[in-house]
C-alpha positions as CSV (number, residue, x, y, z in Angstrom):
1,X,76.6,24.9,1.5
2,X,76.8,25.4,5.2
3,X,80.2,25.6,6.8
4,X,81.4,23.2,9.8
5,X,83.2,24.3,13.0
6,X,86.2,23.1,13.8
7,X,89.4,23.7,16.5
8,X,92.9,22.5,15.5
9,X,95.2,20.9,18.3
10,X,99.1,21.2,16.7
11,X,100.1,18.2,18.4
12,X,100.9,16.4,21.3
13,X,103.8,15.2,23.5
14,X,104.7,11.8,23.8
15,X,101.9,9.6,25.1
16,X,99.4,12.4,26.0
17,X,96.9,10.8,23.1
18,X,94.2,10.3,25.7
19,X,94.0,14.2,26.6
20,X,93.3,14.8,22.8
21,X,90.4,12.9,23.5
22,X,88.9,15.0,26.7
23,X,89.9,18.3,24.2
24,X,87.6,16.8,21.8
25,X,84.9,16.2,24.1
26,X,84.9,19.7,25.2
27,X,85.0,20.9,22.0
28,X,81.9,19.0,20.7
29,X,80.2,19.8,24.2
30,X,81.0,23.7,24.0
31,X,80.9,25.1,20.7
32,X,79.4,21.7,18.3
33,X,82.8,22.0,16.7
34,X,84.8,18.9,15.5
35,X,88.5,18.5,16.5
36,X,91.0,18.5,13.9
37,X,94.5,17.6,15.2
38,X,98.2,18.0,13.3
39,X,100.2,15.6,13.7
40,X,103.9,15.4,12.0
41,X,104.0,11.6,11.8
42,X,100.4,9.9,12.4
43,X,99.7,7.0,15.1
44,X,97.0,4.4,15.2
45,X,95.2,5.4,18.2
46,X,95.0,9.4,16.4
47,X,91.9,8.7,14.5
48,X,90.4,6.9,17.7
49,X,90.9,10.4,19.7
50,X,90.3,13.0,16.9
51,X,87.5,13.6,14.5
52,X,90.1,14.4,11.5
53,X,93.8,14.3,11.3
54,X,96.3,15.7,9.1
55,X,99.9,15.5,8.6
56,X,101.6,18.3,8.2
57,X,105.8,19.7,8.9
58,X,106.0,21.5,12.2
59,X,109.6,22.7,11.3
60,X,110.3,26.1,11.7
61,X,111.8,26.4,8.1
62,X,108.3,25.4,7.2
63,X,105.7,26.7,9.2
64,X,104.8,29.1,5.9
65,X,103.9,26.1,3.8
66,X,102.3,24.6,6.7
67,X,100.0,27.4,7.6
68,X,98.9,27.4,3.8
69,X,98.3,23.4,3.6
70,X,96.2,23.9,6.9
71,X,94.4,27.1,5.3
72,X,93.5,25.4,1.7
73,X,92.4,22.1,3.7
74,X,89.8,23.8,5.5
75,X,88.5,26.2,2.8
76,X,87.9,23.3,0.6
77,X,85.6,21.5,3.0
78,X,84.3,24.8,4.2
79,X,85.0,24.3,8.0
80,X,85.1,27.2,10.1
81,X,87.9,27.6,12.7
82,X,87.0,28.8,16.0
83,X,90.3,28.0,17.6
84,X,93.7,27.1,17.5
85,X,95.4,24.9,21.0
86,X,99.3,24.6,20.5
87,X,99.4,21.5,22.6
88,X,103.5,19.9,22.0
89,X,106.8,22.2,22.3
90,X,107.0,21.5,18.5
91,X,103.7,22.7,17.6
92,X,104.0,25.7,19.3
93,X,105.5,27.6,16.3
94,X,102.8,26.5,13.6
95,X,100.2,26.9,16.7
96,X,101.1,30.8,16.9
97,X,101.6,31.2,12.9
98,X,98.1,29.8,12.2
99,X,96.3,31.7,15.0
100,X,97.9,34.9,13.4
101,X,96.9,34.0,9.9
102,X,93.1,33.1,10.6
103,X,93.3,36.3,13.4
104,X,92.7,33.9,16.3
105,X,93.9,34.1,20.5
106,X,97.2,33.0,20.6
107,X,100.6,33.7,21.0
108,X,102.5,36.1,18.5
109,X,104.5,34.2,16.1
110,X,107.8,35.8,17.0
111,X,107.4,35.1,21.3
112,X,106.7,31.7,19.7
113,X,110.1,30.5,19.9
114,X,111.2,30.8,23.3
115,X,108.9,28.2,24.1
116,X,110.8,26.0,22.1
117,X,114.3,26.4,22.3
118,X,115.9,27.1,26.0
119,X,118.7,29.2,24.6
120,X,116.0,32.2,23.4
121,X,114.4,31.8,26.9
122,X,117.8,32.4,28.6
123,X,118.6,35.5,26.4
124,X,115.5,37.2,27.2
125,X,116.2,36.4,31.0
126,X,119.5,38.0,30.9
127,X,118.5,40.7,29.2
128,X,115.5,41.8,31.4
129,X,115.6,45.1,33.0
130,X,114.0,44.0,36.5
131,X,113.3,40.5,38.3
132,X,111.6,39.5,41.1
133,X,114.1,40.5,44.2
134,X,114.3,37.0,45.4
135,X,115.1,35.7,41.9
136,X,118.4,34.6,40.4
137,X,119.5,33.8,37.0
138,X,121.3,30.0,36.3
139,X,124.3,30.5,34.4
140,X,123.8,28.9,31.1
141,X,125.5,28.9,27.7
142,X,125.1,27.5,24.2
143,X,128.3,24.7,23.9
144,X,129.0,23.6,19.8
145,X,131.9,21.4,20.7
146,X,133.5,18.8,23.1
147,X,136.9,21.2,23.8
148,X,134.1,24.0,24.6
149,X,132.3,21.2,26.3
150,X,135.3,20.5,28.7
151,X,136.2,23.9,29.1
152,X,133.0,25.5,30.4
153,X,132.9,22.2,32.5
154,X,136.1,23.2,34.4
155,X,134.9,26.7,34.4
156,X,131.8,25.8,36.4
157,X,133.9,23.8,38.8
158,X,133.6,20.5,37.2
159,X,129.8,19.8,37.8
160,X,127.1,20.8,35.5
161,X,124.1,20.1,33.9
162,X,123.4,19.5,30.3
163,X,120.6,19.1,27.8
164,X,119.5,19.4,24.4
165,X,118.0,22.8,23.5
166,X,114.5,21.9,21.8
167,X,113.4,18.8,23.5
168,X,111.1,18.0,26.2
169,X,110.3,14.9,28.6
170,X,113.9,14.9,29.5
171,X,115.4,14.0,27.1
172,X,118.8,13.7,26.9
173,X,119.7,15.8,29.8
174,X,122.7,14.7,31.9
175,X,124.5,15.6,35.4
176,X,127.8,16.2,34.7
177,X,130.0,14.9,37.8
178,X,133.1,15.1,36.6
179,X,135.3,16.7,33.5
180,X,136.1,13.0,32.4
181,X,132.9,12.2,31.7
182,X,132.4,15.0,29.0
183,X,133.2,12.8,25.9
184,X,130.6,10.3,26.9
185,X,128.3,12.8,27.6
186,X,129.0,14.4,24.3
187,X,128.7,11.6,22.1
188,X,125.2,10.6,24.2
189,X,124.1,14.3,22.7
190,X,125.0,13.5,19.2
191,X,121.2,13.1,18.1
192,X,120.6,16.2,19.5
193,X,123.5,18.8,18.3
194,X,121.7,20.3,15.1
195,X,119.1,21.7,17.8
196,X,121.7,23.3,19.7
197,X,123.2,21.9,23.3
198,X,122.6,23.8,26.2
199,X,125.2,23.8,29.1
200,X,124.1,25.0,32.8
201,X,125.5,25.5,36.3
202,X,124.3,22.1,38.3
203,X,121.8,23.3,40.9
204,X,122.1,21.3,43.6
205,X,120.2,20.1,46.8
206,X,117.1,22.7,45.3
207,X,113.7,21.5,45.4
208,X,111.6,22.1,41.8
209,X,108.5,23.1,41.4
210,X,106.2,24.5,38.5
211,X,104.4,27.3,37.6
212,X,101.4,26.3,36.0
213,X,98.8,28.4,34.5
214,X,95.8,28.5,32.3
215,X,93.7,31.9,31.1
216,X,94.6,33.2,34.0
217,X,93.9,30.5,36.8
218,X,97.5,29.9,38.1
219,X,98.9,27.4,40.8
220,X,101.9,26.0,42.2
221,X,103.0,21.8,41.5
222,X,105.6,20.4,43.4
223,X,107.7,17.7,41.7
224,X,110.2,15.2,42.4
225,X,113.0,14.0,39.7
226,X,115.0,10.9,40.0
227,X,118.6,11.2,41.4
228,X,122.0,9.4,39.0
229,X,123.5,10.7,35.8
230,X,120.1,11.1,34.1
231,X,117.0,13.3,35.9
232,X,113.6,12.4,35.0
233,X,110.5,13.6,36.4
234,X,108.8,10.6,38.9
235,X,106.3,11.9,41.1
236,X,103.7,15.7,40.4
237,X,101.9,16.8,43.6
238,X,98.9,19.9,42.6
239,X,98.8,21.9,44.4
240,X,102.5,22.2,46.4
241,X,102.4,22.2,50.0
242,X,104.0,25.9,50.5
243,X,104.5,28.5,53.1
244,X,102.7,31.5,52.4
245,X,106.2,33.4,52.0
246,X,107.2,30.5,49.5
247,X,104.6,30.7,47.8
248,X,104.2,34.0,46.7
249,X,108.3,33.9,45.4
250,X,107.0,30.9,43.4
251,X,104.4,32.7,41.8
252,X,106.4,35.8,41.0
253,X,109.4,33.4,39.6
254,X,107.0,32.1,37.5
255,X,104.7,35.5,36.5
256,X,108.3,36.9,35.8
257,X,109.4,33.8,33.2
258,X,106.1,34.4,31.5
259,X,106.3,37.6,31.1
260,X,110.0,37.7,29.4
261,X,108.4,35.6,27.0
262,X,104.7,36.5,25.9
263,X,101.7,38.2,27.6
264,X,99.1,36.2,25.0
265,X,99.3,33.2,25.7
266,X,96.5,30.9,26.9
267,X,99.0,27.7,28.9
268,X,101.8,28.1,30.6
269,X,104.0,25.5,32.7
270,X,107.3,27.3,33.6
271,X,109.4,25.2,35.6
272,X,110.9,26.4,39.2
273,X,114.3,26.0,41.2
274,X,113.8,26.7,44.9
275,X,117.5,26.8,46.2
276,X,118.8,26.2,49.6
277,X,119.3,29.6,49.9
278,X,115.8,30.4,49.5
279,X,116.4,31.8,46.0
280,X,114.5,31.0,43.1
281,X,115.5,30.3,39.8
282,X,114.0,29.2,36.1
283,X,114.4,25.9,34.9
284,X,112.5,26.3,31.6
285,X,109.7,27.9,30.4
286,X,107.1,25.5,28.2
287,X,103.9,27.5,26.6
288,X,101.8,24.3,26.4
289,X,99.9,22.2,29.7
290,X,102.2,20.8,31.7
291,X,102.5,16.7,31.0
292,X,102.5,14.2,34.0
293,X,98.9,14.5,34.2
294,X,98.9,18.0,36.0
295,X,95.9,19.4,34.9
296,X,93.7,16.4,35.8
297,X,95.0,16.1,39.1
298,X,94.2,20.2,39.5
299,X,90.8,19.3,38.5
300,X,90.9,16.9,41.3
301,X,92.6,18.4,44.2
302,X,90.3,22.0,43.1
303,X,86.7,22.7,43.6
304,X,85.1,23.4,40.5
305,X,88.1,23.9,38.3
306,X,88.7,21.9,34.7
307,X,92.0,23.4,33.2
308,X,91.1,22.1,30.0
309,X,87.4,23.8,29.4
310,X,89.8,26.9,30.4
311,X,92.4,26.7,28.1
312,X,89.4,25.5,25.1
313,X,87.4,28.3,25.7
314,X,90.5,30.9,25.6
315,X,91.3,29.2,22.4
316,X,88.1,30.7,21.1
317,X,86.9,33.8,23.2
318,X,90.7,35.1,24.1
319,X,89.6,35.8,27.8
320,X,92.3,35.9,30.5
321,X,90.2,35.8,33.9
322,X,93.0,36.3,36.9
323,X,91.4,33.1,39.3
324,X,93.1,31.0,42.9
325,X,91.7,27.7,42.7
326,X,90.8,26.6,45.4
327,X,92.3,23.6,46.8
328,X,90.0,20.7,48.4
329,X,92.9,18.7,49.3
330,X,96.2,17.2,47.4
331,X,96.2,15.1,44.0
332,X,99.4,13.0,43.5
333,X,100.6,11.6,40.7
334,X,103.6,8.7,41.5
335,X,106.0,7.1,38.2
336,X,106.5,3.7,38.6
337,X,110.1,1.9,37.6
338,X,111.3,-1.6,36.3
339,X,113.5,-3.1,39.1
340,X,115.9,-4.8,36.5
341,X,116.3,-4.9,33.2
342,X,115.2,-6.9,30.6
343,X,111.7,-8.4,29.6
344,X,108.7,-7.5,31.3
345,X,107.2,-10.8,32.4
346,X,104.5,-10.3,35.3
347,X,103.6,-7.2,37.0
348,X,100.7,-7.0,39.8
349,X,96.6,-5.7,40.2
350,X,97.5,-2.6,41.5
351,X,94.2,-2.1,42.2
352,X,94.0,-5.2,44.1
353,X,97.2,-4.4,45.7
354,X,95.9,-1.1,46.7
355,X,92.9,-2.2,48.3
356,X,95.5,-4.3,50.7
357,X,97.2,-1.5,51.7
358,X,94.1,0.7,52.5
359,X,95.2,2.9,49.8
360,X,92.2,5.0,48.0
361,X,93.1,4.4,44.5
362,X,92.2,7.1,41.5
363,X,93.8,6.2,38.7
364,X,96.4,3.5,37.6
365,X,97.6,2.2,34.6
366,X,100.8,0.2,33.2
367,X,102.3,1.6,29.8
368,X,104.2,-1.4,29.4
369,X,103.0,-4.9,28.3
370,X,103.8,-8.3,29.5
371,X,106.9,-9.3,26.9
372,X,108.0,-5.7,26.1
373,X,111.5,-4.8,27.0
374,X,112.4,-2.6,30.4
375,X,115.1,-1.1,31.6
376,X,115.8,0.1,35.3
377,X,118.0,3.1,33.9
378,X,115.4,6.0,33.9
379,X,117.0,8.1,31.3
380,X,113.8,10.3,29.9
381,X,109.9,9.7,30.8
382,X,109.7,7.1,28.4
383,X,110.9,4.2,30.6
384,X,108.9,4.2,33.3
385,X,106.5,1.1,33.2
386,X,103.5,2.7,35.1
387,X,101.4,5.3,36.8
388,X,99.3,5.7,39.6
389,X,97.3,8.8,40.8
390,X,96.0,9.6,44.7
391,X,94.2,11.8,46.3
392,X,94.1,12.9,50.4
393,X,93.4,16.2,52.3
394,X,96.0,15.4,54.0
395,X,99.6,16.0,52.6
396,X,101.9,13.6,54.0
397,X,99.5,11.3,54.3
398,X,99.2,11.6,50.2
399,X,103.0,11.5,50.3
400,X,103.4,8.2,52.3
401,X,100.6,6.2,50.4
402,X,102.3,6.9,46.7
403,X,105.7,5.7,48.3
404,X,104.1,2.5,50.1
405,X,102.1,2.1,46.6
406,X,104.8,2.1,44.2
407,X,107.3,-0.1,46.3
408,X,105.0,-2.6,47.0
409,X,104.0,-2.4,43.2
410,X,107.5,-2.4,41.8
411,X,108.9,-5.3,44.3
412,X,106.2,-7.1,42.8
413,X,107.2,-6.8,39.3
414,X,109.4,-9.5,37.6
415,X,111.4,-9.1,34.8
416,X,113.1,-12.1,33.2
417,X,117.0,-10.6,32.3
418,X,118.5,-10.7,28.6
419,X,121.3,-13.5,28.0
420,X,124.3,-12.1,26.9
421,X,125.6,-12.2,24.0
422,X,128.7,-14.7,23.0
């Protein structure tokens, strides 16, 4: 009996279904291999985007079992896998373990873990014998109670930032204004605590960036967060408009994050502080793409560049080629919010409302539906009711247009407000 080929994406983040799609593609394109994705809990839309899924634990207490399940399930069919693409902060553990056990590019188990949980990342970082000269460490600590809570609040001058330690699409993490607000703050956290709270000094008026990297080919993306109690990510600009001197600090913040962590591994999107001072500084390192759509607006705003047939052939191959793209002009990427809460009951064409404003649409779409509930409080990724994606040479041109675009699209939206109760 012949054997099949086969990759196996350890799953994704939130609603990143869609690239499991253009992974399978490639996959099929490249090396006639079907995609077989892992998936903890499965989804309607997985078997639309996958040639095979299986469920299978991605806790760390399990990864052993998991390996072995994977392992038995694809000698009994007689598949052959070329590849292994750890593609959520969850599945980076079982992504690493299963590499190792079929003797496959990736990550070794044990570096693993610092892409998952922010307190490993931050002991590596303070333990490092050298950094970059322009680059400074944010004072962070691991907080297991509310006194502690309060406490290291006061110690850091009664502002700071918080978040869970093992989650992503910013999730649950909180600005700190005030020492009062730490019991709030604390219960908000209570879904979180098992995987360990992280308390940091609140960088303020810093601009972020990221770091993003794939076998090799490595750029810089500028991004914008929302401002309030809660920061989520709104707008992704590839590449970042930069100095020459910024720039290269950017780069070696970034080189320097990876390197604490793992020199093997195939995607990288390390988040960046630039401060006021001209310092730079690590957010968080994440050893998977970056989400907001990065890579596909790199392949747009570079010539001749797709991050993902990159990162699939270093999956099977293990190559590393040190590459600049080359940038053909700026690829933006713009969040768009509810302007009340409530339920969602018209929202405009945006490509119609585009085409009004003289604006050169590339992409759009709204990931809420007429009659769904919205909220105007951005508190994680998930509330956002929309996208849209532009591309100009020019970067404030780019800049201006997603502004002009999103307000005109979300003053446009209506949402019909929730009667309260009694």
């Amino acid at each position: 009996m012949n054997t099949t080929s086969c990759m196996v994406v350890v799953g994704y983040n939130g609603n990143r279904v869609n690239d499991i799609q253009k992974l399978r593609e490639l996959c099929h394109r490249l090396y006639h291999a079907r995609l077989v994705l892992l998936v903890e809990q499965i989804h309607p839309d997985d078997h639309r985007v996958a040639d095979h899924v299986c469920t299978t634990s991605f806790a760390e207490q399990d990864v052993s079992d998991s390996v072995q399940l994977v392992a038995d399930c694809l000698s009994a069919d007689r598949w052959k896998l070329l590849g292994v693409l750890p593609f959520s902060d969850r599945g980076v553990l079982l992504g690493a373990a299963l590499a190792k056990h079929f003797d496959l590019p990736g990550i070794a188990p044990a570096e693993a873990r610092a892409g998952l949980d922010k307190q490993i990342f931050r002991q590596l970082e303070a333990s490092a014998d050298s950094a970059p000269a322009d680059y400074r460490p944010v004072v962070s600590m691991r907080i297991d109670s509310l006194a502690q809570l309060r406490e290291r609040v006061i110690a850091l001058g009664g502002k700071a930032f918080i978040k869970p330690a093992c989650e992503g699409a910013s999730r649950g993490c909180r600005v700190i204004h005030h020492p009062a607000e730490c019991e709030d703050v604390w219960q908000a956290l209570k879904p979180y605590r098992e995987g360990g709270i992280v308390l940091e000094e609140l960088v303020q008026n810093a601009r972020e960036y990221s770091w993003d990297d794939v076998a090799g080919s490595t750029w810089i993306t500028e991004k914008t967060t929302t401002d309030g109690a809660y920061r989520a990510e709104i707008q992704q600009v590839v590449p970042a408009p930069l100095s020459a001197e910024v720039q290269t600090r950017l780069m070696a913040a970034g080189q320097h994050m990876a390197a604490l962590v793992s020199a093997n591994n195939g995607a990288w999107h390390n988040e960046v502080f630039l401060r006021s001072d001209g310092l730079s500084s690590a957010v968080e390192t994440n050893m998977r793409p970056g989400g907001m759509h990065i890579w596909d607006l790199a392949r747009e705003a570079f010539i001749n560049f797709d991050p993902w047939e990159r990162w699939v052939r270093w999956a099977v191959e293990g190559r590393v080629r040190p590459h600049v793209p080359v940038a053909r002009g700026h690829c933006g990427i713009r969040l768009l919010r509810s302007p009340s809460g409530g339920i969602l009951r018209s929202a405009p064409d945006i490509k119609a409302l585009a085409a009004a404003l003289g604006i050169e649409l590339l992409e759009a779409s709204y990931a809420k539906q007429i009659g769904d509930s919205v909220t105007a409080l951005v508190q994680d990724n998930t509330a956002f009711v929309g996208h849209i994606v532009l591309f100009n040479r020019d970067y404030p041109q780019l800049s201006d247009d997603l502004q002009r675009l999103a307000e005109a699209i979300e003053s446009r939206i209506e949402v019909t407000a929730l009667a309260l109760a009694g």
